[in-house]
Kinemage of the C-alpha trace (Angstrom):
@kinemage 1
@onewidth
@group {chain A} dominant
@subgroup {mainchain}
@vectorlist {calphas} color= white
{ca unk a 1} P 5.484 16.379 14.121
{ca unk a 2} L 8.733 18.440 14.384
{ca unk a 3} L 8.314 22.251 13.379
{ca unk a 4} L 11.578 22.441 12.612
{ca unk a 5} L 12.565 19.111 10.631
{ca unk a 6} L 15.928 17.317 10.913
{ca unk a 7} L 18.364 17.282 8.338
{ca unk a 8} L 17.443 15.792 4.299
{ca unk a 9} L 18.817 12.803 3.120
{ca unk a 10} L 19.439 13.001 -0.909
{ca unk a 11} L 18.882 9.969 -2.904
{ca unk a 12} L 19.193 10.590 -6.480
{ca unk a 13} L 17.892 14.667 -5.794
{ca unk a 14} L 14.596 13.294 -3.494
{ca unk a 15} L 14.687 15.089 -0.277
{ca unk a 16} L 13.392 13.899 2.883
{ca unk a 17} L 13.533 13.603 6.290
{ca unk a 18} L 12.527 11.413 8.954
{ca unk a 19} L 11.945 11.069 12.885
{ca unk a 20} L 15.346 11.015 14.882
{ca unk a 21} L 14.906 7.449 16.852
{ca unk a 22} L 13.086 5.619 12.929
{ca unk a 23} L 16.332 3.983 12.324
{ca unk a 24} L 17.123 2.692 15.685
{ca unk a 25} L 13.365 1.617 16.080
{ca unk a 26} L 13.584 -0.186 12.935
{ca unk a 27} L 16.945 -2.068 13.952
{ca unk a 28} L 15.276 -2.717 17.223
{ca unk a 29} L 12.303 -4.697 16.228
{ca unk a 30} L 14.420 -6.222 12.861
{ca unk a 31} L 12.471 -5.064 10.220
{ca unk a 32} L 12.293 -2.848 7.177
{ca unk a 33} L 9.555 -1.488 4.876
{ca unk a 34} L 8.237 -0.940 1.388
{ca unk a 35} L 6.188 1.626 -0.298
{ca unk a 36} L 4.879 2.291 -3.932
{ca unk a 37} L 4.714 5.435 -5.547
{ca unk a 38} L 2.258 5.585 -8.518
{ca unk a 39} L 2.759 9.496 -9.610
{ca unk a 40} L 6.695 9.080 -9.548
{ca unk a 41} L 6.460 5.330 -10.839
{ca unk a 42} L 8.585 4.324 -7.821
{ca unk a 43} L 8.818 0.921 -5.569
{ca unk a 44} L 11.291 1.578 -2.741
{ca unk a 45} L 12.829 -0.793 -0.023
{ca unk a 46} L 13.590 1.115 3.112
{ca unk a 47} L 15.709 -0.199 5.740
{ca unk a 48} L 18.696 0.429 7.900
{ca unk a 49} L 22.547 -0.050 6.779
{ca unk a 50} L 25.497 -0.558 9.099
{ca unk a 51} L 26.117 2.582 10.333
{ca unk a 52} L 22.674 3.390 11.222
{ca unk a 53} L 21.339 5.145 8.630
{ca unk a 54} L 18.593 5.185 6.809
{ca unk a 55} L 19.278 2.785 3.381
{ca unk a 56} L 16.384 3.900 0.783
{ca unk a 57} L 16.507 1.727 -2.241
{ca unk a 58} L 14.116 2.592 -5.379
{ca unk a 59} L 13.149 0.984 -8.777
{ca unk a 60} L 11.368 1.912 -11.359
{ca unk a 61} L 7.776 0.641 -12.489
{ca unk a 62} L 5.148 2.717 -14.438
{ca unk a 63} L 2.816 3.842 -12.466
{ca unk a 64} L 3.253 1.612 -9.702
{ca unk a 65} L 0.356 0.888 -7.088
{ca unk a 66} L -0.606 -1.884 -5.336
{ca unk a 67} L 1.877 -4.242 -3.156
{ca unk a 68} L 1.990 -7.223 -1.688
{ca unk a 69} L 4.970 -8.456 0.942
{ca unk a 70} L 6.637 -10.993 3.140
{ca unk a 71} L 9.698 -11.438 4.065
{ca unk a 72} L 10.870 -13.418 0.746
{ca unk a 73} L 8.489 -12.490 -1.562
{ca unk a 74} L 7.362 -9.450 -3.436
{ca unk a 75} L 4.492 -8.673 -5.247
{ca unk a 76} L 3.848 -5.184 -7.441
{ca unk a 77} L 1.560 -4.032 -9.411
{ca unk a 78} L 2.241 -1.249 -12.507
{ca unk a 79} L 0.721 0.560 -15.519
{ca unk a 80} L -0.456 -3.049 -17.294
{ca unk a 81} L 1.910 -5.667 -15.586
{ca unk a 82} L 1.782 -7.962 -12.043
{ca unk a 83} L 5.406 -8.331 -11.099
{ca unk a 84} L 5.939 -11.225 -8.501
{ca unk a 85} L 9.741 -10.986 -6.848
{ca unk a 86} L 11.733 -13.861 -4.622
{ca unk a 87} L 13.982 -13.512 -2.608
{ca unk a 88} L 17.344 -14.801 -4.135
{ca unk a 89} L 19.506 -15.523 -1.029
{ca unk a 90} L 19.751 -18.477 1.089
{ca unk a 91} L 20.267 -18.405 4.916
{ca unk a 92} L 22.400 -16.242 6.352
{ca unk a 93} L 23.357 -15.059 2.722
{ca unk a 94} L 24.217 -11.297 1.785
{ca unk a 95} L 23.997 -9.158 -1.151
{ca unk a 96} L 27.539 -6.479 -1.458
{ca unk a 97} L 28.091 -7.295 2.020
{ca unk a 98} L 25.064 -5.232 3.892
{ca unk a 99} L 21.862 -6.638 2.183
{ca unk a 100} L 19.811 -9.598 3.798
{ca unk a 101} L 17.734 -9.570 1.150
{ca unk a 102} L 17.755 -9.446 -2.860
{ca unk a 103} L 14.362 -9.334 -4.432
{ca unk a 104} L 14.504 -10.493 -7.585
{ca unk a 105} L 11.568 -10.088 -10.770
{ca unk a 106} L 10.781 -13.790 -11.441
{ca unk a 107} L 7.729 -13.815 -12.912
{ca unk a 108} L 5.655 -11.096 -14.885
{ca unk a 109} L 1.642 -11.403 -15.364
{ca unk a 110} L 1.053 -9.210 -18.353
{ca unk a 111} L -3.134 -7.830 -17.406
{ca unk a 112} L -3.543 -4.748 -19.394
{ca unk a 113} L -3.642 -1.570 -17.770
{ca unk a 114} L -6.652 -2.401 -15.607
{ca unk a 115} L -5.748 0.203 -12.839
{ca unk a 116} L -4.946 -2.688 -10.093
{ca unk a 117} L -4.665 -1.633 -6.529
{ca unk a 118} L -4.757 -3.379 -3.730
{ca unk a 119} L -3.243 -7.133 -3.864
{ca unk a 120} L -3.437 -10.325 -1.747
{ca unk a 121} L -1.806 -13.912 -1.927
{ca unk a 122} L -4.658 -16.900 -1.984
{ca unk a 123} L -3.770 -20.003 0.292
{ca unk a 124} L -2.884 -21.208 -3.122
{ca unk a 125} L 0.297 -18.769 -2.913
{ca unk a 126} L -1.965 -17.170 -6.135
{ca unk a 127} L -1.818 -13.120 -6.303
{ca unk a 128} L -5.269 -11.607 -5.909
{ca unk a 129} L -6.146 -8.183 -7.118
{ca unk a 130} L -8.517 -5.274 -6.721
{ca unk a 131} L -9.595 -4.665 -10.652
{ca unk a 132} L -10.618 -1.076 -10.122
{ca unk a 133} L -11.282 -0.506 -14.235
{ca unk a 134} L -13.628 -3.698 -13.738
{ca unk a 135} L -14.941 -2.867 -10.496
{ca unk a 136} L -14.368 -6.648 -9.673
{ca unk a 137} L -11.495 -9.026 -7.317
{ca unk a 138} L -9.729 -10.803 -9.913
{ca unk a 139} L -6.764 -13.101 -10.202
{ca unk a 140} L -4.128 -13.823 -12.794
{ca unk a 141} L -4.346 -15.799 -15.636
{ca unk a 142} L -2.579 -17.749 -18.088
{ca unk a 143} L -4.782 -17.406 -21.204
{ca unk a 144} L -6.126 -14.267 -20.529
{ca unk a 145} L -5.736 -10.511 -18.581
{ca unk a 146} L -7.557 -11.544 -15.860
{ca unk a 147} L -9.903 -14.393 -14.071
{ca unk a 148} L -13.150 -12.495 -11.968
{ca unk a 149} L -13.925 -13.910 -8.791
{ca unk a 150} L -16.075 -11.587 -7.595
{ca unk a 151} L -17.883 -8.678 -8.194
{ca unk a 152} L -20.102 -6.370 -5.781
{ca unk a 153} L -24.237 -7.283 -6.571
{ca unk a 154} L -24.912 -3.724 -7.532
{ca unk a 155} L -22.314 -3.593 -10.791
{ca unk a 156} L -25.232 -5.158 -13.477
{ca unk a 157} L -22.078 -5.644 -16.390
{ca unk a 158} L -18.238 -5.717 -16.111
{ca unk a 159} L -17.040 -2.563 -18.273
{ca unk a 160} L -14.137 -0.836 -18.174
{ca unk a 161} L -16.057 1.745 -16.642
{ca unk a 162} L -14.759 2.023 -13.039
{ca unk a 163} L -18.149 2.298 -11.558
{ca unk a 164} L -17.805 2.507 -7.743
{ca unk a 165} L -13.600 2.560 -7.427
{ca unk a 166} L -13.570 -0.644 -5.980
{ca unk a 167} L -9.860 -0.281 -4.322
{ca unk a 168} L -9.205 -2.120 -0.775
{ca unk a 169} L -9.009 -5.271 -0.483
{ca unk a 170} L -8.952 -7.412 3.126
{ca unk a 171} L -7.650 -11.197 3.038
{ca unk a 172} L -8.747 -13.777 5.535
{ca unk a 173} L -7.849 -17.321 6.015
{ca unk a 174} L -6.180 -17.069 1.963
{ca unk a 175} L -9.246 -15.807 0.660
{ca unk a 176} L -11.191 -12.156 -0.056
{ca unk a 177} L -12.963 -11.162 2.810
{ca unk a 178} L -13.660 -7.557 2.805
{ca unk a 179} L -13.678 -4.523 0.160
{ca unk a 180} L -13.671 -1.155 -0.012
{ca unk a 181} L -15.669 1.044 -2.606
{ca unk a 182} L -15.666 4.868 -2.745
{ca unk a 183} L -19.449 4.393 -3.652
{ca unk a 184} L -22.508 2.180 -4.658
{ca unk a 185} L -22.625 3.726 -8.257
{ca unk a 186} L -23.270 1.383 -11.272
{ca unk a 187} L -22.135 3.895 -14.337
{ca unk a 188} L -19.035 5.234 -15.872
{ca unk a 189} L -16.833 6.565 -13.245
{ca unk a 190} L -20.273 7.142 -11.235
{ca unk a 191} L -17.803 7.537 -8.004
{ca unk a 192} L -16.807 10.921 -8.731
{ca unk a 193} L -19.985 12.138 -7.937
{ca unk a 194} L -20.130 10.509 -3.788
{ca unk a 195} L -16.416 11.512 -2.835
{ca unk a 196} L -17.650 12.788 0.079
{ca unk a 197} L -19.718 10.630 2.253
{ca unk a 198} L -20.561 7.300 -0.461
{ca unk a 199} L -17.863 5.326 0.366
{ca unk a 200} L -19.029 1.553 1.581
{ca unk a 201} L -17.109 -1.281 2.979
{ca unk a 202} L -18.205 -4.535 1.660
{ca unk a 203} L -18.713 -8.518 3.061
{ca unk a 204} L -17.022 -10.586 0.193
{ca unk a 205} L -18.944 -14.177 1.291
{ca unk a 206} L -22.297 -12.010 1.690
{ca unk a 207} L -21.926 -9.398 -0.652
{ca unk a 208} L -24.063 -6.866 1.882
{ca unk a 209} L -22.353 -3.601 2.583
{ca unk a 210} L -21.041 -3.449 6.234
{ca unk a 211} L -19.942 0.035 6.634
{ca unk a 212} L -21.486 3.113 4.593
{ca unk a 213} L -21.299 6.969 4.311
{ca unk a 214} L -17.640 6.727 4.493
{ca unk a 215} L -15.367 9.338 2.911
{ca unk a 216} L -12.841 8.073 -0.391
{ca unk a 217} L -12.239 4.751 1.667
{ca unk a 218} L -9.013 2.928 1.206
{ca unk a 219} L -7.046 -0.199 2.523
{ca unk a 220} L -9.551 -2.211 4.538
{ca unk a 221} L -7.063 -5.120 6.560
{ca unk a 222} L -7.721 -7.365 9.659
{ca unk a 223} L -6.000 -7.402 12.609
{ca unk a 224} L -7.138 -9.891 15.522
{ca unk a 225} L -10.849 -9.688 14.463
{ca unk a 226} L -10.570 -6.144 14.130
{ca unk a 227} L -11.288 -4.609 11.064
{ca unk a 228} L -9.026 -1.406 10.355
{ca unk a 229} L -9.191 0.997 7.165
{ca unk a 230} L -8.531 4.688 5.905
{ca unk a 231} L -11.163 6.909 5.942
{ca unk a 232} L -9.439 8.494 3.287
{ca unk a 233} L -11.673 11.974 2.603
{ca unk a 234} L -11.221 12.463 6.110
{ca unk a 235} L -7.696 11.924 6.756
{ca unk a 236} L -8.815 9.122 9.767
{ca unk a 237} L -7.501 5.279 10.121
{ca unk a 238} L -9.589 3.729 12.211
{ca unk a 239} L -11.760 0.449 12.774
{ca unk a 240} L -14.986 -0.547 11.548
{ca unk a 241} L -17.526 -2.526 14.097
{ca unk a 242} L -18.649 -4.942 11.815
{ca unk a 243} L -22.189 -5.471 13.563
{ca unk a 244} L -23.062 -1.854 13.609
{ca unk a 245} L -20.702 -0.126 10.898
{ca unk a 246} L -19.623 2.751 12.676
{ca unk a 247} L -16.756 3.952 11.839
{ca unk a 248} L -14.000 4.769 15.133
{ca unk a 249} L -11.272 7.152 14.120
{ca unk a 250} L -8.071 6.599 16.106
{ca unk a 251} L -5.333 8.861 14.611
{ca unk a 252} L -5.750 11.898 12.337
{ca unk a 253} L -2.960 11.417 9.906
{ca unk a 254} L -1.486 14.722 8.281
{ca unk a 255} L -2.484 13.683 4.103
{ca unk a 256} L -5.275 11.710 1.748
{ca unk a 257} L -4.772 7.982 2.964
{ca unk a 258} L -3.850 5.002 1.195
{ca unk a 259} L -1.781 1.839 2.228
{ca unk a 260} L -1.668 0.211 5.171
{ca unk a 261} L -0.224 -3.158 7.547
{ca unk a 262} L 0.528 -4.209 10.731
{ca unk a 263} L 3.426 -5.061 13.078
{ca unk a 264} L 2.203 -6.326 16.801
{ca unk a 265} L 0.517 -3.276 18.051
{ca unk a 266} L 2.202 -0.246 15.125
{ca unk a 267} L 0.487 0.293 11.840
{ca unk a 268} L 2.239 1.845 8.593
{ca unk a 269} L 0.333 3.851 6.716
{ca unk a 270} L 0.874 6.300 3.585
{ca unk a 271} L -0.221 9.905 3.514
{ca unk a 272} L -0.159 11.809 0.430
{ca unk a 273} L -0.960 15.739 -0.966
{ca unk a 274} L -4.687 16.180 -1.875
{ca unk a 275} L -4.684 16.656 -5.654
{ca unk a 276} L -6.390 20.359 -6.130
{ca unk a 277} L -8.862 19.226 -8.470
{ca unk a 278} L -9.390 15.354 -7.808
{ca unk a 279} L -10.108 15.989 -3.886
{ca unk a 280} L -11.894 19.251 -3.756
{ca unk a 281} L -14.304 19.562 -1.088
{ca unk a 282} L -13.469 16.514 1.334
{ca unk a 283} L -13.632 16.865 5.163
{ca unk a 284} L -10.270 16.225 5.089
{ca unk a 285} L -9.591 19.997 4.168
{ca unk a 286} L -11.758 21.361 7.148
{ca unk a 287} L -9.914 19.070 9.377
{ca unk a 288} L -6.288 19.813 8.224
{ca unk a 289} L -7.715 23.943 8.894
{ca unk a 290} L -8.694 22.834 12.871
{ca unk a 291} L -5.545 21.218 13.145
{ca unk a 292} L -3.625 24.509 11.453
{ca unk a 293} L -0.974 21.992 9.374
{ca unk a 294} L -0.501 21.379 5.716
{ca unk a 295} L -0.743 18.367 4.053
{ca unk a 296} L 2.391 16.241 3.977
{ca unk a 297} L 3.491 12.749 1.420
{ca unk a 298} L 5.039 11.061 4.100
{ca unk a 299} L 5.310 7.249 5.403
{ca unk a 300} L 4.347 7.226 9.013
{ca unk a 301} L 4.624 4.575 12.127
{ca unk a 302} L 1.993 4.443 14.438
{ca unk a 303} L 1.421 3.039 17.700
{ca unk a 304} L -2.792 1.689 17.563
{ca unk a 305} L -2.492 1.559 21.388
{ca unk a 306} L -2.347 5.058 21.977
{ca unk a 307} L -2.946 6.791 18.431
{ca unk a 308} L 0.415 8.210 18.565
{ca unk a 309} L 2.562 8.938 15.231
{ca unk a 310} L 5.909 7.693 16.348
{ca unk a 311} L 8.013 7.701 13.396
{ca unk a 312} L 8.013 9.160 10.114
{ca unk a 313} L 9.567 9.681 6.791
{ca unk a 314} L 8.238 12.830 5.134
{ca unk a 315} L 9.179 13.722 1.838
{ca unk a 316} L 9.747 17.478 0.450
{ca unk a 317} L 10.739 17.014 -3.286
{ca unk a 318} L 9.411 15.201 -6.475
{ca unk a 319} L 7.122 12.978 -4.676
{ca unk a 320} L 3.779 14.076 -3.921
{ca unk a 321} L 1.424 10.783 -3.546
{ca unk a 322} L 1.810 7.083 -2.676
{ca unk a 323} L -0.234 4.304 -3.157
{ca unk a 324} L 0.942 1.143 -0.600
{ca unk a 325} L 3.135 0.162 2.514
{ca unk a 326} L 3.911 -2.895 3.824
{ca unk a 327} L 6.163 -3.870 6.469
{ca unk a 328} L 9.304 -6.686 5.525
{ca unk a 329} L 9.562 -8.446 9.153
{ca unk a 330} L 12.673 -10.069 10.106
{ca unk a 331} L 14.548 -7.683 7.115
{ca unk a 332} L 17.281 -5.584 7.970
{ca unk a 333} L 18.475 -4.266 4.747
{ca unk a 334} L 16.616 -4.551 1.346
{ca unk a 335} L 17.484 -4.643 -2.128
{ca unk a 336} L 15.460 -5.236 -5.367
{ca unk a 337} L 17.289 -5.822 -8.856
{ca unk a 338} L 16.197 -3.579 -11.346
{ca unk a 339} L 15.371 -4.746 -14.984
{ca unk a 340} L 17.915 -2.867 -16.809
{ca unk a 341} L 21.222 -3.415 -14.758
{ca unk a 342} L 24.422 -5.687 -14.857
{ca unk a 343} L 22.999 -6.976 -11.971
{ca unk a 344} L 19.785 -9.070 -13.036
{ca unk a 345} L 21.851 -10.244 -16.112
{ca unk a 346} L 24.935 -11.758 -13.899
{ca unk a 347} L 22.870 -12.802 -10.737
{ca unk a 348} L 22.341 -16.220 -11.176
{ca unk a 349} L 21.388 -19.010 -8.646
{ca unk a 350} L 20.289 -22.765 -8.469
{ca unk a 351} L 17.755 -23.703 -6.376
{ca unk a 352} L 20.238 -25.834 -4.599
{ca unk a 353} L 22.049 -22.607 -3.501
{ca unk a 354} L 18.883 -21.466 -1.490
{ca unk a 355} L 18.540 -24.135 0.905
């Protein structure tokens, strides 16, 4: 990390700053990236405009948290709704000249607030969600808040309890394949008490836990049979050998965890500032005082090869946590339509105009 960081961008009174070569890495390998931020109520699009600077595009949504992304579609979770976006232009299309991409709000799943975090797309194209209030993978549904499809063989009743913090959520093959629990406990908010070394990573198809005595354990994903996640209480991503369930660290990251995806060999990941009650006592403290740094809410790039942070966009003002990150391959410059603009009333298409 710099000492001495570069100069803030100002969007709207949010400082930040980021790495001096993020821009021009980001034009180079033609992509952009997304982030939620649940304390702020903030989704943001970040990508790179014609004269090379950062473009950093944000909407808001109570509270929210988890996100799902491709390259045309966008899925977001908030306080008690599943939004699901498309992308409104055709080939080769622009939005105000600069923007290859327009997500646009096209349908709305209304659940309840049922504190949903991470979020996956079936085979089906379906949106599947960690129901952390629930402590169960659910879907959407049209009669009701939500459909289960699973629940860890340790929760005895689904209450709106939030037992264990069910909250990662790995897809395979269109379907649920791994979670991530901060602990084993079957009462009301029983998690709180195991913050420190109960967290558990979870076989879906088996239902036996893989990976235990992890620390606040976030984002589980799979990567070429590799299975990656944040050690959260500790500050780690690493990877998970599924046969013996040790946990390998491979970059300390400079914040409590959360969020995480993959381009080729570079990982995104979200860092945010411990909360001073919420996160007492984690490793992560001791390791932040061998390391002599301060926690920082920052988006970082890093290369899995080597363990290296190579970019990074830290913010200094008004944001203090995020939740998700996801990278938006083959997007330049994105844009999302906000619910209570000109814009989502006037921008109208046929399908016709998208082929």
């Amino acid at each position: 990390m710099n000492a001495k960081p570069p100069p803030k961008g100002d969007i709207r009174n949010l400082a930040f700053y980021h790495s001096r070569q993020l821009v021009d890495w980001m034009r180079l390998e033609d992509l952009s990236f997304s982030f939620t931020s649940y304390q702020t109520g903030r989704l943001f699009l970040a990508g790179a405009d014609e004269q090379n600077r950062l473009s950093l595009v944000q909407r808001a949504f109570t509270r929210a948290m988890g996100l799902y992304a491709d390259d045309q579609n966008l899925c977001v979770a908030d306080l008690y709704q599943l939004w699901w976006f498309e992308n409104g232009l055709g080939a080769n299309q622009t939005y105000q000249k600069s923007f290859d991409r327009l997500y646009i709000p096209r349908i709305g799943f209304t659940t309840g607030d049922l504190d949903i975090h991470d979020i996956g797309v079936d085979a089906s194209g379906e949106p599947i969600f960690v129901n952390s209030l629930y402590s169960c993978v659910a879907t959407v549904s049209p009669k009701a808040s939500f459909k289960v499809l699973w629940r860890p063989p340790f929760i005895t009743k689904l209450a709106a309890e939030d037992r264990c913090h069910l909250n990662g959520l790995a897809m395979k093959d269109g379907a649920p394949a791994y979670v991530t629990a901060v602990s084993k406990s079957d009462s009301v908010e029983g998690w709180r008490d195991h913050k420190r070394d109960g967290g558990i990573l979870m076989d879906v198809a088996s239902g036996e836990t893989v990976a235990a005595n992890l620390s606040m354990p976030h984002s589980p994903r799979l990567l070429n049979e590799k299975l990656w996640l944040l050690n959260s209480g500790t500050g780690w991503l690493g990877t998970v050998d599924l046969k013996s369930g040790a946990f390998e660290p491979v970059t300390f990251c400079p914040g409590f965890l959360r969020g995480l995806d993959f381009y080729g060999k570079y990982a995104i990941v979200g860092t945010s500032l411990p909360r001073n009650i919420g996160f007492v006592g984690l490793e992560l403290d001791d390791n932040l005082k061998a390391r002599d740094t301060a926690p920082r809410c920052a988006v970082l790039i890093i290369d899995t090869e080597t363990g290296d942070i190579v970019h990074w966009l830290t913010f200094e003002s008004h944001i203090t946590e995020l939740y998700d990150v996801a990278f938006l391959t083959g997007v330049r410059r994105p844009m999302h339509l906000g619910f209570q603009t000109n814009e989502i009333r006037q921008f109208i298409t046929m399908e016709s105009d998208l082929d």
